[in-house]
VEXRO-750457 format. One record per residue (C-alpha): residue in three letters; x, y, z. Coordinates in nm, 4 decimals. Layout:
N
<pt rest="ala" u="X" v="Y" w="Z"/>
...
REM end
This chain:
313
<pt rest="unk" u="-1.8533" v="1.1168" w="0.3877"/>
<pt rest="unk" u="-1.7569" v="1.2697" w="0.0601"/>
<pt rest="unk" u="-1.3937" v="1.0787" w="-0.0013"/>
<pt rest="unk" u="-1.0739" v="1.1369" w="-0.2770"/>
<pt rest="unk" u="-0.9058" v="0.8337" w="-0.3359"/>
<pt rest="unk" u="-0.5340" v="0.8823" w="-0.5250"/>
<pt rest="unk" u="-0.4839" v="0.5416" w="-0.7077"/>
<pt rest="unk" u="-0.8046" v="0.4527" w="-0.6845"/>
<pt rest="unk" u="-0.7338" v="0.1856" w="-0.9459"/>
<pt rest="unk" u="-0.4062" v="0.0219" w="-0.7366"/>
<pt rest="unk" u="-0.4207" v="-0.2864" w="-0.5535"/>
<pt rest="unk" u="-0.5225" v="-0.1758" w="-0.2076"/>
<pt rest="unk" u="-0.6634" v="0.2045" w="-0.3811"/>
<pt rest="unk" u="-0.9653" v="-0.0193" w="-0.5801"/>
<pt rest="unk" u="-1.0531" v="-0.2271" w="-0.2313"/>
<pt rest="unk" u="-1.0582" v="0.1280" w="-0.0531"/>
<pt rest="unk" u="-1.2740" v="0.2844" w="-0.2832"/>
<pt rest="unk" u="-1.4937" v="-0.0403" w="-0.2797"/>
<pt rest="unk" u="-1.5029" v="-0.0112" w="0.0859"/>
<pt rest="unk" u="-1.5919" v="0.3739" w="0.0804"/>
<pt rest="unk" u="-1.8555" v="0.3117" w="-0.1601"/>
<pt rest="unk" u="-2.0354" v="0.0051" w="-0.0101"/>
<pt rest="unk" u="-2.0235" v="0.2227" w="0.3347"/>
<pt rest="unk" u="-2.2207" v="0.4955" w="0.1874"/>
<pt rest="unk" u="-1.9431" v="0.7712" w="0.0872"/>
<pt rest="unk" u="-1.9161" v="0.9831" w="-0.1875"/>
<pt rest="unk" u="-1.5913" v="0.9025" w="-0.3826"/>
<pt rest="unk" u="-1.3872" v="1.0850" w="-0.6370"/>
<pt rest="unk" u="-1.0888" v="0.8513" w="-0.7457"/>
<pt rest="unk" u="-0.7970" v="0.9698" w="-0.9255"/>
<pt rest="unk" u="-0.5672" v="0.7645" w="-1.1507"/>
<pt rest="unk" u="-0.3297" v="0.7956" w="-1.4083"/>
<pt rest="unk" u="-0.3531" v="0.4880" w="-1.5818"/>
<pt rest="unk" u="-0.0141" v="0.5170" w="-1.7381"/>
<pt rest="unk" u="0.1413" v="0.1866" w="-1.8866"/>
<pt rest="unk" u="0.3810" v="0.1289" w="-1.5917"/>
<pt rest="unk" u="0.2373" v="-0.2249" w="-1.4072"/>
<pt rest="unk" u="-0.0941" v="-0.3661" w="-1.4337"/>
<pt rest="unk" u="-0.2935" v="-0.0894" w="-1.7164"/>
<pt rest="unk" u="-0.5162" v="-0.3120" w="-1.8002"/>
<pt rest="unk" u="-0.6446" v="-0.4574" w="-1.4916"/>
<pt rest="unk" u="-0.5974" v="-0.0387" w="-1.3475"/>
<pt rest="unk" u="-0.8350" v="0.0447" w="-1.5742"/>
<pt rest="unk" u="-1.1348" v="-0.2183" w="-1.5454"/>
<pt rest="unk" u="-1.0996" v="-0.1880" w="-1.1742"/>
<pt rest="unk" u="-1.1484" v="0.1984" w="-1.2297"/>
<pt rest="unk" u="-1.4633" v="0.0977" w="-1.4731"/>
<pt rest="unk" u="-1.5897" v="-0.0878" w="-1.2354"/>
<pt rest="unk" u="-1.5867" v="0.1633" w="-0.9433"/>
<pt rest="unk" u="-1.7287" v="0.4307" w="-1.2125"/>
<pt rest="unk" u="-2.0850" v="0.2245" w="-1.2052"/>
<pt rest="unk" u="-2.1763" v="0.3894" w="-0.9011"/>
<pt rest="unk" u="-2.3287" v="0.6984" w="-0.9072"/>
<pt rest="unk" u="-2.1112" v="0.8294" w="-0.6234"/>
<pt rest="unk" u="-1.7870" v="0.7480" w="-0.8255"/>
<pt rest="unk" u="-1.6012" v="1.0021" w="-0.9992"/>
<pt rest="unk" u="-1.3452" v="0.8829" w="-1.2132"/>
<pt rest="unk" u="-1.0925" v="1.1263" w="-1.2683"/>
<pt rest="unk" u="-0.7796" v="1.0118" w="-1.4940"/>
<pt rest="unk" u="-0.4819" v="1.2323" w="-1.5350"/>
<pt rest="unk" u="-0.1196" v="1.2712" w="-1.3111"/>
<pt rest="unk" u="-0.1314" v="1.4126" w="-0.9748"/>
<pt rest="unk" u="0.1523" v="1.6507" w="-1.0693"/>
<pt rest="unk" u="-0.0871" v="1.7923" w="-1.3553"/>
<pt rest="unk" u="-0.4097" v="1.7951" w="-1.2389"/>
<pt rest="unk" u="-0.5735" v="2.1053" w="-1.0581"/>
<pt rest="unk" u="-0.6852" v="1.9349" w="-0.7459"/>
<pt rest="unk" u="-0.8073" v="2.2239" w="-0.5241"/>
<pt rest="unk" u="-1.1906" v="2.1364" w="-0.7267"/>
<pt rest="unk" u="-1.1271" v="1.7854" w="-0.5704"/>
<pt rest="unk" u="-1.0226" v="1.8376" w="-0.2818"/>
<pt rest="unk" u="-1.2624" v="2.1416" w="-0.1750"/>
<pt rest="unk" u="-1.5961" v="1.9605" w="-0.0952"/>
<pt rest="unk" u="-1.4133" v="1.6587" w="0.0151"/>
<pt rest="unk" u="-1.4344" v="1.5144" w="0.3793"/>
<pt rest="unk" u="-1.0718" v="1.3163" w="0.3666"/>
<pt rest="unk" u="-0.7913" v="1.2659" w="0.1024"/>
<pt rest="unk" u="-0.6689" v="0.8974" w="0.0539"/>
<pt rest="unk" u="-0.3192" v="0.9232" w="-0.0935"/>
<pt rest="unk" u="-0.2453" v="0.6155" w="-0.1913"/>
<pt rest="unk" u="-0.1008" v="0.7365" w="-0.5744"/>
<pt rest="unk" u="0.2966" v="0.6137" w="-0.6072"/>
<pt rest="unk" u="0.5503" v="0.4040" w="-0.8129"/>
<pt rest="unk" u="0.5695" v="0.1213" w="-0.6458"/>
<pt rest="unk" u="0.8932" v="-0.1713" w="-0.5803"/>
<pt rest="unk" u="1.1407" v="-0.1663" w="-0.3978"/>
<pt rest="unk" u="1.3718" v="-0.3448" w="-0.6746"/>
<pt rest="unk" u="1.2146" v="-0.1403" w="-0.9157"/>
<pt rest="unk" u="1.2906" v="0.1927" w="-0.7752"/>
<pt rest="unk" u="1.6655" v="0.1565" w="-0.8458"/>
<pt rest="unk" u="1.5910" v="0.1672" w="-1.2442"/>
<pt rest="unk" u="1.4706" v="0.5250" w="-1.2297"/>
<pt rest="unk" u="1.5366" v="0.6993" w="-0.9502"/>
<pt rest="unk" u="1.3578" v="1.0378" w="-1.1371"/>
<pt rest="unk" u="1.0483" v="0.9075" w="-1.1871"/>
<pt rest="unk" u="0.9818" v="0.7233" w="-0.8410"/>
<pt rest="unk" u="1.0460" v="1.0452" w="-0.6957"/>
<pt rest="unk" u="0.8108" v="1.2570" w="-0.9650"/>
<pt rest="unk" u="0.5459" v="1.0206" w="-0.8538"/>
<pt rest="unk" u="0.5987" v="0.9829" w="-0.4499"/>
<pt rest="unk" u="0.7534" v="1.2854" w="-0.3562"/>
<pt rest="unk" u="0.6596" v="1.5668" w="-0.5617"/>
<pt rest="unk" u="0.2630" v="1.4457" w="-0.6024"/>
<pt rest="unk" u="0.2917" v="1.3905" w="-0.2187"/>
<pt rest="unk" u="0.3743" v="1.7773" w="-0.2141"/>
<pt rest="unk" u="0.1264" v="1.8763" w="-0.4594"/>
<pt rest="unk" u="-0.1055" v="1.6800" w="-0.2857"/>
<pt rest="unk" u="-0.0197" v="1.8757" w="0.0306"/>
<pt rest="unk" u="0.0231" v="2.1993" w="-0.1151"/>
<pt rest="unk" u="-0.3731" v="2.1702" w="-0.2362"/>
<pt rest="unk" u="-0.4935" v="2.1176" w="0.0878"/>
<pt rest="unk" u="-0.3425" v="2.4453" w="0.2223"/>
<pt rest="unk" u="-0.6050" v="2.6574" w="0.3237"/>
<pt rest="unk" u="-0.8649" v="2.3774" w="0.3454"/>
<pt rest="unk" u="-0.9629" v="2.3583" w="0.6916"/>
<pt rest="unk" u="-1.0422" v="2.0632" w="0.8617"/>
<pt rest="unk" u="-0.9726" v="1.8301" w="0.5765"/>
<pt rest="unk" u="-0.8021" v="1.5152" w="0.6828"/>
<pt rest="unk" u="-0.4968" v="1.3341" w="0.4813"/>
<pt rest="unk" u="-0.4463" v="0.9779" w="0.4864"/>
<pt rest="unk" u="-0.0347" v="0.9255" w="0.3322"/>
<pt rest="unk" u="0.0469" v="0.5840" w="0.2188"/>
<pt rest="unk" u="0.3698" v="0.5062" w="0.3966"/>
<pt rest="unk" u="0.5740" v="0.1962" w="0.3811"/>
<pt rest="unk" u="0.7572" v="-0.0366" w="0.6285"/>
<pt rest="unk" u="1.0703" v="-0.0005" w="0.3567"/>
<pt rest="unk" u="1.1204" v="0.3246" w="0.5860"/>
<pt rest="unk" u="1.3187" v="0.1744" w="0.8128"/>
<pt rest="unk" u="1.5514" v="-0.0816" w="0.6091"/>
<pt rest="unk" u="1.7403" v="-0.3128" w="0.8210"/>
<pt rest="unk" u="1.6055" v="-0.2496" w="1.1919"/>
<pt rest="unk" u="1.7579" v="-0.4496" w="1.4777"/>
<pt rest="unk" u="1.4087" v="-0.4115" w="1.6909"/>
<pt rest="unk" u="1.1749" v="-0.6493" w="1.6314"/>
<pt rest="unk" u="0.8528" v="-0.5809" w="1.6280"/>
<pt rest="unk" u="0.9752" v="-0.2634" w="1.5125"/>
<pt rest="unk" u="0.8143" v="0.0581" w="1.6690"/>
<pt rest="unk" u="0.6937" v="0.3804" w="1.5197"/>
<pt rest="unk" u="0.9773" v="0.5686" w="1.7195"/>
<pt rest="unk" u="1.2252" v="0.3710" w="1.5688"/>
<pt rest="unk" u="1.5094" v="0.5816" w="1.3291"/>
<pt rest="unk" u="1.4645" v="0.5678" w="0.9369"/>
<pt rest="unk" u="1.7413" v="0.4267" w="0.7307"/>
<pt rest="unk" u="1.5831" v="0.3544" w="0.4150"/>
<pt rest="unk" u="1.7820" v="0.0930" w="0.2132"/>
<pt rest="unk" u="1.6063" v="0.1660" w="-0.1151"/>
<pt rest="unk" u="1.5115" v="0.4332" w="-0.3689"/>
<pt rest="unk" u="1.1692" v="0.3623" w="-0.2549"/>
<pt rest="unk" u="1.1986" v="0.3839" w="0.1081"/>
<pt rest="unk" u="1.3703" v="0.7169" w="0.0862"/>
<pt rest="unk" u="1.0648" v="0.8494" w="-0.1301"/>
<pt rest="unk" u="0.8028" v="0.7272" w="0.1660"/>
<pt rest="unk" u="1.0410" v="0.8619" w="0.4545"/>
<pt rest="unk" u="1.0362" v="1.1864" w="0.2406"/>
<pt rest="unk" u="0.7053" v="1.2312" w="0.1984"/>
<pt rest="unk" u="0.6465" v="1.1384" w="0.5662"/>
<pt rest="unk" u="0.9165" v="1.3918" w="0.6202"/>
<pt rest="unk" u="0.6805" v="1.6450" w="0.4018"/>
<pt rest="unk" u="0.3545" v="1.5675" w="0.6093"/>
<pt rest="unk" u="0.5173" v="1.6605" w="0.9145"/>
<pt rest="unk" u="0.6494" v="2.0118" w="0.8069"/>
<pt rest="unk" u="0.3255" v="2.0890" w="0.6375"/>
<pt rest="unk" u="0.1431" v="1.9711" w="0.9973"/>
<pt rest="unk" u="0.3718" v="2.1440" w="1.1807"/>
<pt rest="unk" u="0.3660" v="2.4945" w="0.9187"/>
<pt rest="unk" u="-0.0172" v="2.4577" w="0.8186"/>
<pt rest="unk" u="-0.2091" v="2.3438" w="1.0777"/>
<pt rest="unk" u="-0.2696" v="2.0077" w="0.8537"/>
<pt rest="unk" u="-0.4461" v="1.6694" w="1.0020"/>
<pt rest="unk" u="-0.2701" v="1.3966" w="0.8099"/>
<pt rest="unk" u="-0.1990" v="1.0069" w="0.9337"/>
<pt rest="unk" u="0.0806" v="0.8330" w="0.7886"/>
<pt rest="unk" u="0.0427" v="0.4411" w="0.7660"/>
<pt rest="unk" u="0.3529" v="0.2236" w="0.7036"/>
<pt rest="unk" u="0.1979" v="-0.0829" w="0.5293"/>
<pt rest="unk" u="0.3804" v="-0.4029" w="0.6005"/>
<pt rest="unk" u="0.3884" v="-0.6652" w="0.2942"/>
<pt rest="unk" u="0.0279" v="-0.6483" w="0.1465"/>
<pt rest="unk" u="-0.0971" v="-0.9346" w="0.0219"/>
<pt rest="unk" u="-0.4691" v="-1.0822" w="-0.1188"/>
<pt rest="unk" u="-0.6825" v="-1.0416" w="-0.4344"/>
<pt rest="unk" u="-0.5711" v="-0.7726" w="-0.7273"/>
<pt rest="unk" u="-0.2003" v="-0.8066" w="-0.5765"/>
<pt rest="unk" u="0.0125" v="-0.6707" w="-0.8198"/>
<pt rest="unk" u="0.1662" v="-0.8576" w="-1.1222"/>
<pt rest="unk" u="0.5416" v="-0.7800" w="-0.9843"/>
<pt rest="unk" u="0.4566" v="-0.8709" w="-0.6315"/>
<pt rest="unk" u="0.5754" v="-1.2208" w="-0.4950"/>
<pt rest="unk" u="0.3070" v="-1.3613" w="-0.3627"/>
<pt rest="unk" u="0.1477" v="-1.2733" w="-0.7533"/>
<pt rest="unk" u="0.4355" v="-1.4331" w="-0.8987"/>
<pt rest="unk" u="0.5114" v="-1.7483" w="-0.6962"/>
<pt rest="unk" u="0.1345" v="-1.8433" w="-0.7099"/>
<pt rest="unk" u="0.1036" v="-1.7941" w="-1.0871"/>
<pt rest="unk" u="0.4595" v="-1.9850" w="-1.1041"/>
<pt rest="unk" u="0.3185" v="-2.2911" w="-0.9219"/>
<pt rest="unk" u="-0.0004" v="-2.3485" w="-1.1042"/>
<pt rest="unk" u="0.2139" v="-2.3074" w="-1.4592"/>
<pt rest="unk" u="0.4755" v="-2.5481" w="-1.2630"/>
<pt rest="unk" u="0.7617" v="-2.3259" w="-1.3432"/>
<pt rest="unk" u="1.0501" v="-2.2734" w="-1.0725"/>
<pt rest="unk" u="0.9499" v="-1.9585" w="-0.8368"/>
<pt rest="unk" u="1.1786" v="-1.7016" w="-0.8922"/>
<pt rest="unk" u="1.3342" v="-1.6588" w="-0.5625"/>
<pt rest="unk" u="1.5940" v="-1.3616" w="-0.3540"/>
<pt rest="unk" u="1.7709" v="-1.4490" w="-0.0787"/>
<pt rest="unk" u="1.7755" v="-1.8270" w="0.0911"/>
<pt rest="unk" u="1.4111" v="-1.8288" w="0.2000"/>
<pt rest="unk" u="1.4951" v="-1.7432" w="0.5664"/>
<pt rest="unk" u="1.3457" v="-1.3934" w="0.5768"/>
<pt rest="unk" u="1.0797" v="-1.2911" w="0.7726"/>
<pt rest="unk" u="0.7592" v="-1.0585" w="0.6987"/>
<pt rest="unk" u="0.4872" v="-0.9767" w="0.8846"/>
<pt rest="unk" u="0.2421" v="-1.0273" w="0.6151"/>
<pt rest="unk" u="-0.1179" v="-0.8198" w="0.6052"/>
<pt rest="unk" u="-0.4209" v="-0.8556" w="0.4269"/>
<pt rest="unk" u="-0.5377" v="-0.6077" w="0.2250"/>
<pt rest="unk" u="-0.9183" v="-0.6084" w="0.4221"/>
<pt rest="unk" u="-0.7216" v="-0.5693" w="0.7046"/>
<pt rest="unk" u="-0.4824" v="-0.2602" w="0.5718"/>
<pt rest="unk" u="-0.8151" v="-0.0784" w="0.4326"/>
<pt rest="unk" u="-1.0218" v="-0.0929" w="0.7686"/>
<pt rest="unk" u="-0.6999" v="0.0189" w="0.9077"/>
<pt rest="unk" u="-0.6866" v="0.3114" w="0.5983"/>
<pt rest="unk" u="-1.0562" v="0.4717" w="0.6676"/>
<pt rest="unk" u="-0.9636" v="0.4191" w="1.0647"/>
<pt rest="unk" u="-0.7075" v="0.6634" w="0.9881"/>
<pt rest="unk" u="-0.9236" v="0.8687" w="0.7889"/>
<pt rest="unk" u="-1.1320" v="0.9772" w="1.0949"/>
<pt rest="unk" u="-0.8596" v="1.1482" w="1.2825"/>
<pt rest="unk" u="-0.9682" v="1.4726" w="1.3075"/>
<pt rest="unk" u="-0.6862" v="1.6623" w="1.5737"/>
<pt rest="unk" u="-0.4381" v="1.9099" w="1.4072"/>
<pt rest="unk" u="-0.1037" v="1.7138" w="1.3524"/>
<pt rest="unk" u="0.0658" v="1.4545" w="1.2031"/>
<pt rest="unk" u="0.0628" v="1.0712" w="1.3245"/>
<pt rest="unk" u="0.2297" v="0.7532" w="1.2386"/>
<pt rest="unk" u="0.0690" v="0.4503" w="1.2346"/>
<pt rest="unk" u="0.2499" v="0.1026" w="1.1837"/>
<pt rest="unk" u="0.0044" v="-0.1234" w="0.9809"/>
<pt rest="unk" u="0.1177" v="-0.4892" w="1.0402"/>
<pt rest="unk" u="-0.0799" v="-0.7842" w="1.0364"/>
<pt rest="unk" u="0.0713" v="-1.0154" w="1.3094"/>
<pt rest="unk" u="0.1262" v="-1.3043" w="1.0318"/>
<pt rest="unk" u="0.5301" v="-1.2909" w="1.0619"/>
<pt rest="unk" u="0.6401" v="-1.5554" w="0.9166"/>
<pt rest="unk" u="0.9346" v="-1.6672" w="0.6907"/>
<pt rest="unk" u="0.9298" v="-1.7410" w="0.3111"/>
<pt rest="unk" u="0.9763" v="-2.1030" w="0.3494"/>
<pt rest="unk" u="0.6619" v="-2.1273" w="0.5678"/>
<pt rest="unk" u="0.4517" v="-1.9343" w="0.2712"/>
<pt rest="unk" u="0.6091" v="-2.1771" w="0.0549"/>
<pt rest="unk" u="0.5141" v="-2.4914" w="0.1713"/>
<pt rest="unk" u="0.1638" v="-2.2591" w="0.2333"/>
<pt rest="unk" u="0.1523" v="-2.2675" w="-0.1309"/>
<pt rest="unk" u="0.2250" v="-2.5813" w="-0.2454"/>
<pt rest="unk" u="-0.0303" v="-2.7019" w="-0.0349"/>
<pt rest="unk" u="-0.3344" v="-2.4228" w="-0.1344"/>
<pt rest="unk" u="-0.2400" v="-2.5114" w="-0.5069"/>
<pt rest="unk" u="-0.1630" v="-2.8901" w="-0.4847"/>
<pt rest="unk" u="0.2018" v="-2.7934" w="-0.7087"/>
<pt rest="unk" u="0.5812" v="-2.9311" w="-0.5887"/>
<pt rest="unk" u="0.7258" v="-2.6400" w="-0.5494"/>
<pt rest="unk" u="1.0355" v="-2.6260" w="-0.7476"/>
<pt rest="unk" u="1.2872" v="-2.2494" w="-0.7748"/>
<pt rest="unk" u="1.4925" v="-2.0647" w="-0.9701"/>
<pt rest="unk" u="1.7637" v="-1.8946" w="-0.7343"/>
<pt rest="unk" u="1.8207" v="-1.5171" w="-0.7958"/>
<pt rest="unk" u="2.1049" v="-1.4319" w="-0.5425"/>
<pt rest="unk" u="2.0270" v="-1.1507" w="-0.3002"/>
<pt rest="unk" u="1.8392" v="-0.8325" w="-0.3741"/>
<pt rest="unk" u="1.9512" v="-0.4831" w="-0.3072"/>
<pt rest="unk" u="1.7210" v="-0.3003" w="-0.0544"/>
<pt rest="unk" u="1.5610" v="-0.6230" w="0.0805"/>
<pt rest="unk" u="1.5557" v="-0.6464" w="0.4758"/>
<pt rest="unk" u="1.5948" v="-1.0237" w="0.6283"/>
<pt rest="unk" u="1.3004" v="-0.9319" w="0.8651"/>
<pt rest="unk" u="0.9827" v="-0.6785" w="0.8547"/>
<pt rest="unk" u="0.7922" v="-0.7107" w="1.1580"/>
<pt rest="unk" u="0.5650" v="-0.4060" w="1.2997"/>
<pt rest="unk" u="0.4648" v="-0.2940" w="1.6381"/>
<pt rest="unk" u="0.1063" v="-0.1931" w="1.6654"/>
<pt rest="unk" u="0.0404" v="-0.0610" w="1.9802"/>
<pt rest="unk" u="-0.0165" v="0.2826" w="1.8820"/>
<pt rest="unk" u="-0.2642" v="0.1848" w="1.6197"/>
<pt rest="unk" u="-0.4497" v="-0.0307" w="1.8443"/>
<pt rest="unk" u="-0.4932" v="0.1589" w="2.1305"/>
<pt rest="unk" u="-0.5882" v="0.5361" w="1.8866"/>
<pt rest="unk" u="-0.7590" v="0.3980" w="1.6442"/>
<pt rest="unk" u="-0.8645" v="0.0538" w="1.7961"/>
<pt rest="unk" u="-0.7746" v="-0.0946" w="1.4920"/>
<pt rest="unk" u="-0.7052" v="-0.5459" w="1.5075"/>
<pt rest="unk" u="-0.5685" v="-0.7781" w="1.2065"/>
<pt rest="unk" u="-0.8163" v="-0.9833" w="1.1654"/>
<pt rest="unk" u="-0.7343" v="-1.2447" w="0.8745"/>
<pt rest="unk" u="-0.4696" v="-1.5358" w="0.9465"/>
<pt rest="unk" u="-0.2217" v="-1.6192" w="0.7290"/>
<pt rest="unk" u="-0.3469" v="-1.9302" w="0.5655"/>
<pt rest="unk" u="-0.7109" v="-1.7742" w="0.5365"/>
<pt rest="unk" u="-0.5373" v="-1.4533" w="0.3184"/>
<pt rest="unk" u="-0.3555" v="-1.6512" w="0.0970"/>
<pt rest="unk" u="-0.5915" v="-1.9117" w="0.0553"/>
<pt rest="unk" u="-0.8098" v="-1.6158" w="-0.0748"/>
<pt rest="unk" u="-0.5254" v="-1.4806" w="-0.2666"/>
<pt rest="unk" u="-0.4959" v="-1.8100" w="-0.4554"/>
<pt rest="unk" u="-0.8555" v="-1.8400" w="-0.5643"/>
<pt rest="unk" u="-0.8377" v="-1.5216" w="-0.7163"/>
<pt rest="unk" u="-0.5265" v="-1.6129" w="-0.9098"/>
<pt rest="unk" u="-0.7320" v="-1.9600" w="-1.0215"/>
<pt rest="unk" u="-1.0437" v="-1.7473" w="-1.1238"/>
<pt rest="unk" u="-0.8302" v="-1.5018" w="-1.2749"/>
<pt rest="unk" u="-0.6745" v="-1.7869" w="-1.4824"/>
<pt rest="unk" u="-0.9484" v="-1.9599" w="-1.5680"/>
REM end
């Protein structure tokens, strides 16, 4: 399989790439590198990837770059490129949607005329802001609550016109909460596990009553190259949700146990765009793509916390 990766350096872009590589496949990985979240560690994951001779690294912005030369001898496009945050994505509105909605069109655009190419879109479960139907299905109506989740429902929006106009094969996966190794810096998980071991209070939204159905990031890649096999003529939406639903006060105590800290938190009010519940029904995923969470809760984070240790140390 001869593979492009967008993001390749990202959280759950460097694990795909890994996963490509380590499976045999030929991988070009794009990044920008820009100094937005995480540069550093972006670019060592990138130099790392780049010691195999079937990595390409190629750095530059998605809504610069030439892409038909990437794109032409490859197999499947990842497109896993964006700005990420939901709280973030209400500072600057213009460059979220530079980054997730036009480079999701460029990215389309490119593989016009490219027959049989197959696109993988990262989605997110932010699509469908406060749902009343829980585990929430694929058929369910989008009502993005954020910046962010109108960028994903609008490039979901763009896959299915270019399906529908160009004969493209593109899956869309909504990825619920991601969690594990390489999280990002601004993630919670990241920042209430690096908050314990300094024994600082975690910063903390909301009450601690909300609900996500947490997935590890093993899990969302074998679900990611799943999708990348599709090879009918369409456009299909995959939820991508890791059966671990389960409120913030249970990862809490999850926490103080994995890093033997009292938990102690610094109370931030509410958060604008912030569901009280995430939870995803995977049915269709399942039974197309025969795709199973694999990784428990406690096993995940557990994981997640030795890397933060290691990381530290």
């Amino acid at each position: 399989m001869r593979a492009v990766v967008t993001g390749c350096g990202g959280f759950i872009g460097s694990h795909l790439s890994e996963r490509l590589l380590a499976e045999g496949a030929t991988v070009t990985g794009i990044d920008s590198i820009t100094p937005t979240y995480d540069t550093a560690a972006r670019a060592s994951r990138c130099a790392d990837l780049a010691r195999s001779p079937r990595f390409e690294l190629i750095q530059g912005d998605i809504n610069q770059l030439d892409l038909r030369p990437f794109f032409t001898d490859a197999d499947v496009v990842f497109h896993l490129a964006a700005r990420p945050g939901v709280r973030a994505s209400w500072a600057d509105f213009g460059r979220v949607s530079e980054a997730n909605v036009l480079a999701t069109q460029r990215v389309l655009d490119t593989l016009v005329g490219l027959p049989g190419r197959r696109l993988v879109f990262a989605s997110s479960s932010s699509v469908y802001g406060r749902p009343d139907v829980f585990p929430t299905p694929e058929e369910y109506p989008l009502a993005p609550i954020s910046p962010y989740g109108v960028t994903k429902a609008t490039g979901e929006a763009l896959c299915s016109a270019y399906a529908v106009e160009h004969g493209l094969h593109i899956s869309s996966l909504r990825y619920f909460t991601v969690y594990g190794p390489r999280q990002r810096s601004d993630m919670a998980f990241t920042r209430w596990i690096r908050a314990a071991f300094d024994r600082r209070p975690l910063p903390l939204y909301g009450d601690g009553t909300a609900i996500r159905d947490f997935t590890f990031v093993a899990d969302v890649v074998d679900a990611t190259l799943r999708a990348g096999s599709l090879g009918a003529p369409g456009h299909t939406v995959f939820n991508v949700s890791g059966g671990n639903a389960a409120s913030l006060g249970v990862i809490f105590e999850l926490i103080g146990q994995l890093t033997g800290e009292t938990l102690t938190f610094d109370r931030l009010g509410s958060a604008k765009g912030d569901p009280a519940q995430t939870t995803g029904d995977t049915a269709r995923i399942r039974q197309t793509l025969g795709w199973e969470p694999s990784v428990p809760l406690g096993d995940g984070l557990a994981a997640q916390v030795e890397w933060i240790r290691q990381m530290r140390e």
